[in-house]
C-alpha positions as CSV (number, residue, x, y, z in Angstrom):
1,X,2.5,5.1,17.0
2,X,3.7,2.0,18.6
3,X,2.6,2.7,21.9
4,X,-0.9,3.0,20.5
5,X,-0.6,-0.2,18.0
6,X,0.2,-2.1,21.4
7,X,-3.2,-1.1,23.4
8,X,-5.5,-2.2,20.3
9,X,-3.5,-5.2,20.0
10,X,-3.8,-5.9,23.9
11,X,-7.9,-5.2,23.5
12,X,-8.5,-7.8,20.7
13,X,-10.7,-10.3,21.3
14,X,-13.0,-13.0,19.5
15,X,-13.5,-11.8,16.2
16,X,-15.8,-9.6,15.1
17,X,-19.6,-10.4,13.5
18,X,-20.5,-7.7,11.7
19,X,-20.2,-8.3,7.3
20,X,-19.5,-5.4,5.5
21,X,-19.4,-1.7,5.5
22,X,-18.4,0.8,3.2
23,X,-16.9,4.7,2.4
24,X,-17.3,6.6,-0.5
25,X,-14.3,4.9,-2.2
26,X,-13.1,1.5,-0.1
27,X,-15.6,-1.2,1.8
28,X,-14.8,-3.5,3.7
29,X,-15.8,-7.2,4.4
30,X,-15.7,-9.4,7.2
31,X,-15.7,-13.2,6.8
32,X,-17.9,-14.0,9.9
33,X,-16.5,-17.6,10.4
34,X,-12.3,-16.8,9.8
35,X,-12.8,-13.3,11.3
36,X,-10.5,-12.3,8.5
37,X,-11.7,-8.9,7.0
38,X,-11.3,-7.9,2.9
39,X,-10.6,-4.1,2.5
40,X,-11.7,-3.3,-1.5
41,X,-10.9,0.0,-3.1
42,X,-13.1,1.0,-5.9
43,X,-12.0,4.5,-7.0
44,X,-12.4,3.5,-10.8
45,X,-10.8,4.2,-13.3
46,X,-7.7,3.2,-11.7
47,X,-7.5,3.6,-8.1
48,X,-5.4,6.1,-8.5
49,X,-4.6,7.8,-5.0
50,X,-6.5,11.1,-4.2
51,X,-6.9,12.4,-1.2
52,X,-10.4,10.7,-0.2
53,X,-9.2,7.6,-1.3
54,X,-6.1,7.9,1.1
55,X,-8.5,9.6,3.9
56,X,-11.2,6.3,3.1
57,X,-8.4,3.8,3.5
58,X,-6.9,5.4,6.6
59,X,-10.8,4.6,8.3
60,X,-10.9,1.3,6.9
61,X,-7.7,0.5,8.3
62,X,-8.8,1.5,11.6
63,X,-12.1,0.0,11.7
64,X,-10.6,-3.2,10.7
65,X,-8.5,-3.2,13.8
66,X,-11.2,-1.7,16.2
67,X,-13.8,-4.5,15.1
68,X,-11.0,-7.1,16.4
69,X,-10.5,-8.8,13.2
70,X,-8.0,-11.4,12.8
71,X,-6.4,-10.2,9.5
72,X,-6.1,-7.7,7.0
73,X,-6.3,-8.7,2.4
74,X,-6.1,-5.3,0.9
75,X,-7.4,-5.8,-2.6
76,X,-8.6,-3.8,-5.8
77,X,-12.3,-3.6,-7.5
78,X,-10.9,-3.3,-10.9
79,X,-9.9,-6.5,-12.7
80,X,-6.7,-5.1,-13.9
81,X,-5.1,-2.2,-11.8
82,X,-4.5,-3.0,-8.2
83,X,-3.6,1.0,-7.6
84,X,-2.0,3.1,-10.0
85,X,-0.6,5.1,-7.5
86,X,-1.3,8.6,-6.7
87,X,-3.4,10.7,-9.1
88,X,-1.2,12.7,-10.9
89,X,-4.2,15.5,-10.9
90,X,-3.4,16.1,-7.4
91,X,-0.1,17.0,-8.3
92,X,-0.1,18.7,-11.6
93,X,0.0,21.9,-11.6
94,X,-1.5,22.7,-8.3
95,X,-0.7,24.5,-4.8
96,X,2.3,23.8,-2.3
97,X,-0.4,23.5,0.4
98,X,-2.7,20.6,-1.9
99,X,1.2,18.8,-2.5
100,X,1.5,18.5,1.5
101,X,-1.8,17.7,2.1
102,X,-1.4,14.9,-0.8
103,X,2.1,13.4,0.9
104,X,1.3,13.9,4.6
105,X,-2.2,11.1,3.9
106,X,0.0,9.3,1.9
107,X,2.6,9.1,4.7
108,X,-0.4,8.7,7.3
109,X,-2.1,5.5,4.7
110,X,1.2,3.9,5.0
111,X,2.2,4.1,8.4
112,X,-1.3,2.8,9.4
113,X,-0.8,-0.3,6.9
114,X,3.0,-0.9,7.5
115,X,2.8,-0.3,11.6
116,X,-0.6,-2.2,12.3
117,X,0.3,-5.3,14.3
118,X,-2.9,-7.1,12.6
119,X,-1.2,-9.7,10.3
120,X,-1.7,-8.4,6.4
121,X,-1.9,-9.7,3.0
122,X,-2.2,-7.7,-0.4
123,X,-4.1,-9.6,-3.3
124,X,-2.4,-7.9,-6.1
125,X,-5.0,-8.2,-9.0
126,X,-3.5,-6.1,-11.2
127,X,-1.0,-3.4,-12.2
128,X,0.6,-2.3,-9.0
129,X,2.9,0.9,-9.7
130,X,4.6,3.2,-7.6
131,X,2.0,3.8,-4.5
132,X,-0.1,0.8,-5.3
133,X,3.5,-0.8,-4.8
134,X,3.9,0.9,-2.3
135,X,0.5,-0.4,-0.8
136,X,1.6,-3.8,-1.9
137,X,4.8,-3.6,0.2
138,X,3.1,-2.3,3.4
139,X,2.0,-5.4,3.8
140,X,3.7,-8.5,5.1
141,X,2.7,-11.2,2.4
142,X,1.6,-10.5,-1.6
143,X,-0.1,-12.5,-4.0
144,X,0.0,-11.0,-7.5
145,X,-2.2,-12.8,-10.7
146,X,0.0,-13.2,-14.0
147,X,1.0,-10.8,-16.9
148,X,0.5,-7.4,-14.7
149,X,3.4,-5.1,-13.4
150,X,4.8,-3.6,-10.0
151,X,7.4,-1.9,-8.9
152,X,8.7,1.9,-7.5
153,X,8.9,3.3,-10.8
154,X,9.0,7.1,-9.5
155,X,12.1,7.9,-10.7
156,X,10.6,7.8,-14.2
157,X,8.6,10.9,-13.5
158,X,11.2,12.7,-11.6
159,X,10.1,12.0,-8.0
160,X,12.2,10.8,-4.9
161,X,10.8,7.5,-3.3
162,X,10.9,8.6,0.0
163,X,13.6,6.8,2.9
164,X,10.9,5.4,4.8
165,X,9.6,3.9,1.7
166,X,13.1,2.7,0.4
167,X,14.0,0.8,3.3
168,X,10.6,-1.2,3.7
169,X,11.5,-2.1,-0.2
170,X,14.9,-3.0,1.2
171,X,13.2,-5.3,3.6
172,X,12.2,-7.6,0.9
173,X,14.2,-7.4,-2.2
174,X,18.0,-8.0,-1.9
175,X,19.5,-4.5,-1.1
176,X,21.7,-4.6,-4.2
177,X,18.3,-5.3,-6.6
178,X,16.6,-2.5,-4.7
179,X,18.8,0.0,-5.0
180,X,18.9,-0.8,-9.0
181,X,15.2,-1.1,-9.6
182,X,15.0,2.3,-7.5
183,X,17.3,4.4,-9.5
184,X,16.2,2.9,-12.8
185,X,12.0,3.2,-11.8
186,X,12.2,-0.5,-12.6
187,X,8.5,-2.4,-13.2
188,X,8.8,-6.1,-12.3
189,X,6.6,-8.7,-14.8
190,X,4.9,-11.0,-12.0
191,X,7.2,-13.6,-12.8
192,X,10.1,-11.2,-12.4
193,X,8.4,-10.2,-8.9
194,X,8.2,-13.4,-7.6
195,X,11.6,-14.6,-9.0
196,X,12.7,-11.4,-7.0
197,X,10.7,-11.9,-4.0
198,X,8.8,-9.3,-4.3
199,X,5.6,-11.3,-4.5
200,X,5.1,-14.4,-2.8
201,X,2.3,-16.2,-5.0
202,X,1.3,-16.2,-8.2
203,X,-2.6,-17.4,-9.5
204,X,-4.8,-16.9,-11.9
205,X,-7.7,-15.2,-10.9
206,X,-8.9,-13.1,-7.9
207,X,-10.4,-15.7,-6.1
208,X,-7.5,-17.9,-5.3
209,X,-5.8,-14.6,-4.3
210,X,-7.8,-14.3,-1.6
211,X,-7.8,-17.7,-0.8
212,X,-4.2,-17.4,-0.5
213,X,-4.3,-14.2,1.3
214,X,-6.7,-16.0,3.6
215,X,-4.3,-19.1,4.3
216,X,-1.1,-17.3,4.8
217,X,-3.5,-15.1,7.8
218,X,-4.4,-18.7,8.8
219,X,-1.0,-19.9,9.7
220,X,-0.9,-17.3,12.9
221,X,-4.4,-19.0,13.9
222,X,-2.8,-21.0,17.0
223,X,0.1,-18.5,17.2
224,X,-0.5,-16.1,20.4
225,X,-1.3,-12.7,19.2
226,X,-0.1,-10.6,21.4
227,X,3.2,-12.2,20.8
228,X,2.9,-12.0,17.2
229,X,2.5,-8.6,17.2
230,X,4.6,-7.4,19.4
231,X,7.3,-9.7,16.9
232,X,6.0,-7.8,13.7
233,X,6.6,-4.1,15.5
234,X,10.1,-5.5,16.9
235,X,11.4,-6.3,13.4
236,X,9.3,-2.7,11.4
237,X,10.5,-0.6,15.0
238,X,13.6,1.2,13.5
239,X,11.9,1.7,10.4
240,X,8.9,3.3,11.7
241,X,10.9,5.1,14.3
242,X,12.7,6.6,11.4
243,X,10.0,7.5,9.8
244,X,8.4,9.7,12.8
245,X,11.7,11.5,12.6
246,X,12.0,12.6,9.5
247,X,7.8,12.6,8.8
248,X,7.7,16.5,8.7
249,X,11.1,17.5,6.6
250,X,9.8,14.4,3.9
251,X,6.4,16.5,3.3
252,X,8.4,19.6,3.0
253,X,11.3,17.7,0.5
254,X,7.9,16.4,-1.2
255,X,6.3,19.6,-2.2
256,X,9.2,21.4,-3.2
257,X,10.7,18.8,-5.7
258,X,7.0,18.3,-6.7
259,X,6.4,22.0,-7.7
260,X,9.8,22.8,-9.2
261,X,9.0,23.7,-12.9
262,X,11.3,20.4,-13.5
263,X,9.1,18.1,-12.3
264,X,5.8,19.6,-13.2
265,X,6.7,19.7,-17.1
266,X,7.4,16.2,-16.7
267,X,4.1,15.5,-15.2
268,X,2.4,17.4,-18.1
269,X,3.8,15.3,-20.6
270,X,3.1,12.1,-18.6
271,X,-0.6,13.3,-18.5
272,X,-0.2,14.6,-22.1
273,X,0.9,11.2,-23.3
274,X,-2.2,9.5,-21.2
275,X,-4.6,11.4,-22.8
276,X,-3.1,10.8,-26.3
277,X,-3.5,6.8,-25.5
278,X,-7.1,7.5,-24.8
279,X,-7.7,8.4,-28.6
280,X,-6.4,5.6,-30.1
């Protein structure tokens, strides 16, 4: 993973001129003049994470660093939900095999967002819960509008945030406050996040997200990228090496705490509840 992450960074060049392309669930935009490129998911109603999403995400990612753009803002269609995280359908009451297939893209989205040496920005327009948090976090600077949530709030339906996960969290919240907001499945107010670190910006509309996103991916403009990136991988390496360890035993962990009979009544009622909200 970082062998390869080295030879695209070593290939980049001027930036690309192409505008905007699109799968069935992300697109992505070039700015022609910064060389900075937007990647939009639009899975509405949520953005909650099924398995195209994850799979349409996983070829953004790489097209963005193939078409030797400068920078990476990962942002949301929807004007109030960033990512709700994955879809809960893809893990209620389903297969073993459809759980691991779930986890392993999951696994494979954040790796490619957390390990690319391109530098990254999230523009956090809305509620960013467990894997849109986890999305969030991947990336190396976060700008978050007011009055929405984020946080690793897993624990509340009986999942594990996985180690690899944990320690990127741990990598930007004090380890104390992670561990806490962990084991509780804590959601963080944007002014709690930024208080916390957790977010580095707050505005008030889209926009001046993505201006921010923008200018933060601006400040490495005379910085040498090769070295830049090779800096980024130095300080993610043990992570990342960790995580290629331990990749195959996690999906495995995964699909047998999600199937227990446990886990899946608590998914039921989380589902039961959400369809109970739609009525009113």
């Amino acid at each position: 993973m970082l062998h390869s992450n080295l030879l695209r960074l070593m290939a980049r060049g001027a930036p690309s001129r192409m505008m905007s392309t699109a799968t069935k669930l992300t697109t992505v935009e070039v700015n022609d003049k910064t060389g900075i490129a937007t990647l939009t998911m639009n899975r509405p109603p949520v953005n909650s994470q099924n398995v195209q999403l994850l799979l349409d995400l996983q070829t953004s990612i790489r097209e963005i660093e193939n078409n030797k753009s400068r920078g990476l803002i990962l942002t949301s269609a929807n004007s109030n939900v960033f990512s709700a995280g994955l879809d809960i359908f893809e893990m209620y009451n389903t297969d073993v095999e459809r759980l691991r297939t779930v986890w392993t893209e999951l696994q494979n989205v954040w790796i490619a967002l957390y390990g690319t040496t391109l530098p990254t920005a999230a523009a956090i327009n809305g509620h960013a819960p467990a894997g849109g948090c986890l999305l969030a976090t991947a990336c190396e600077y976060r700008v978050m509008r007011p009055n929405f949530l984020i946080g690793l709030n897993e624990a509340q339906l009986g999942i594990i945030a996985p180690k690899w996960l944990m320690s990127g969290f741990a990598n930007i919240l004090p380890k104390r406050m992670a561990e806490r907001a962990l084991t509780q499945g804590r959601m963080f107010t944007t002014q709690e996040a930024f208080e916390a670190g957790l977010v580095d910006e707050i505005v008030n509309t889209k926009e001046e997200a993505l201006e921010k996103c923008a200018a933060f991916i601006g400040t490495f403009a005379k910085v040498n990228p090769l070295a830049r990136g090779l800096t980024k991988l130095q300080f993610r390496a043990d992570n990342i090496k960790e995580f290629e360890k331990i990749r195959e035993k996690d999906v495995a962990d995964f699909a047998a705490l999600a199937s227990s009979p446990g886990v899946q009544k608590v998914m039921g009622i989380y589902l039961e509840n959400l369809k109970n909200k739609g009525k009113k």
